[in-house]
C-alpha positions in Angstrom: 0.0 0.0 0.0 1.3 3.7 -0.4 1.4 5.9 2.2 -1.1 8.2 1.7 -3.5 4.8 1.3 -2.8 4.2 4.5 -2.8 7.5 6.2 -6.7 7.5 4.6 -7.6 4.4 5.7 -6.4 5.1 9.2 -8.7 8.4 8.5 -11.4 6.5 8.0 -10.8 3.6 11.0 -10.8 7.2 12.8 -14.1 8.6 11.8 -15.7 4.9 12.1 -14.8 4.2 15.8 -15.7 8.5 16.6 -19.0 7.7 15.0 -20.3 5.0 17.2 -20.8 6.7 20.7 -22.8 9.2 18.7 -25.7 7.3 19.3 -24.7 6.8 23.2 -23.9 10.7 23.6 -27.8 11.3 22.8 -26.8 12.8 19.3 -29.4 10.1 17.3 -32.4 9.7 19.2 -33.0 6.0 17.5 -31.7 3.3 16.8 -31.7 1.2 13.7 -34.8 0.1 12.2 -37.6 2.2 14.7 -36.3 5.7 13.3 -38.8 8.2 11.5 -38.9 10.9 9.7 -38.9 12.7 13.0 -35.7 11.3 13.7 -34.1 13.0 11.2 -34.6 16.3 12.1 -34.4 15.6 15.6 -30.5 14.0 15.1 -30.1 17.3 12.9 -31.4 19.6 15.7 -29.0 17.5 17.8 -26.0 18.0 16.2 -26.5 22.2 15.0 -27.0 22.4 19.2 -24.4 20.2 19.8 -22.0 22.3 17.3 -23.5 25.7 18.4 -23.4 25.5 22.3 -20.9 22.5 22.8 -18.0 22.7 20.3 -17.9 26.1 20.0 -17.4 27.6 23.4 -14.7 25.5 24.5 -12.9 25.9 20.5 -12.8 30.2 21.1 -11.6 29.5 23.9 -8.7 27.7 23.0 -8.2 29.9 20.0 -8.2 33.6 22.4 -5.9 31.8 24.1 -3.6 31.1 21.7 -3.7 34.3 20.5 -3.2 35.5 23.8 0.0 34.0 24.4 1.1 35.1 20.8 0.2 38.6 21.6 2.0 38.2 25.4 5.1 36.1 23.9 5.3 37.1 20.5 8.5 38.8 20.2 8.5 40.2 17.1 6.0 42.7 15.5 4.5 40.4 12.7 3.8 37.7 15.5 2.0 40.2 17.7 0.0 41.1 14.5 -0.9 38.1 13.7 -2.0 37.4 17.4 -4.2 40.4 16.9 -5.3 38.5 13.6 -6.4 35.6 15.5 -8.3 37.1 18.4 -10.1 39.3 15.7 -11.0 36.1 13.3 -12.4 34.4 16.3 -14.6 37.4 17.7 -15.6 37.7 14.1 -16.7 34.0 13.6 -18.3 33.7 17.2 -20.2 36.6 15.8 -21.3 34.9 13.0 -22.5 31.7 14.7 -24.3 33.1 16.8 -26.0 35.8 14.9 -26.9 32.9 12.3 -28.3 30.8 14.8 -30.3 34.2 16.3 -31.8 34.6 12.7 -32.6 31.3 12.1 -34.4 31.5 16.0 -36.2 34.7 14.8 -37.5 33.5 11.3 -38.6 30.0 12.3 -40.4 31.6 15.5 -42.0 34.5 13.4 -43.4 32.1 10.6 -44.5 29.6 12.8 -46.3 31.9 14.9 -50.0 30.7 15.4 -49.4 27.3 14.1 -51.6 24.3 15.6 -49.4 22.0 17.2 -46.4 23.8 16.6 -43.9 25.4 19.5 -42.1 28.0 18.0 -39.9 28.6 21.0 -38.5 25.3 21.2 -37.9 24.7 17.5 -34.3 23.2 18.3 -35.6 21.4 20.5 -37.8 18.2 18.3 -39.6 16.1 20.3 -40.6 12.5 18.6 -43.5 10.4 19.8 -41.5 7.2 19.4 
């Protein structure tokens, strides 16, 4: 085998044995052959909260302080600029995943406003009957 053959098949190994506690980490709310159409949107509702309020905190975080210590031990002029660089890309993108998230919130509440069965405020929230 060459070596990038194996580097993507160690990839994929990877990704195979992250996937399977998906379903224990509450990610997929079925199992197998009793999911629904439900399902679906509830496992995507799962994993845009998941991304949005789990992932992302903890990732800016990392990355201000990063830049942090570029900006505190960064000798040289270009290396404190680019610390400034990195603080402002991840302001910038918090900004953006959130406000997204905050327009998505407003539109899907707005629209579904007055709907029968519908609760607009907990639209990330889906809720199967099975």
């Amino acid at each position: 085998m060459k070596h990038k053959d194996i580097i993507l098949t160690l990839i994929i190994l990877l990704f195979a044995v992250i996937g399977f506690p998906v379903f224990a980490a509450g990610l997929v709310p079925c199992n197998g052959l009793d999911c629904t159409p439900c399902h679906f949107f509830a496992g995507f509702s799962n994993i845009i909260n998941f991304i949005v309020f789990t992932l992302t905190p903890p990732a800016a975080a990392v990355m201000i302080l990063a830049s942090a210590v570029v900006l505190i031990f960064g000798g040289t002029e270009s290396a404190k600029t680019a610390g400034k660089k990195m603080l402002t890309s991840v302001v910038i993108g918090l900004v953006i995943i959130y406000s997204s998230w905050l327009i998505v919130n407003t539109i899907i509440r707005t629209l579904a406003k007055g709907t029968d069965g519908w609760t607009p405020s907990a639209w990330n929230q889906v809720q199967c009957n099975r």
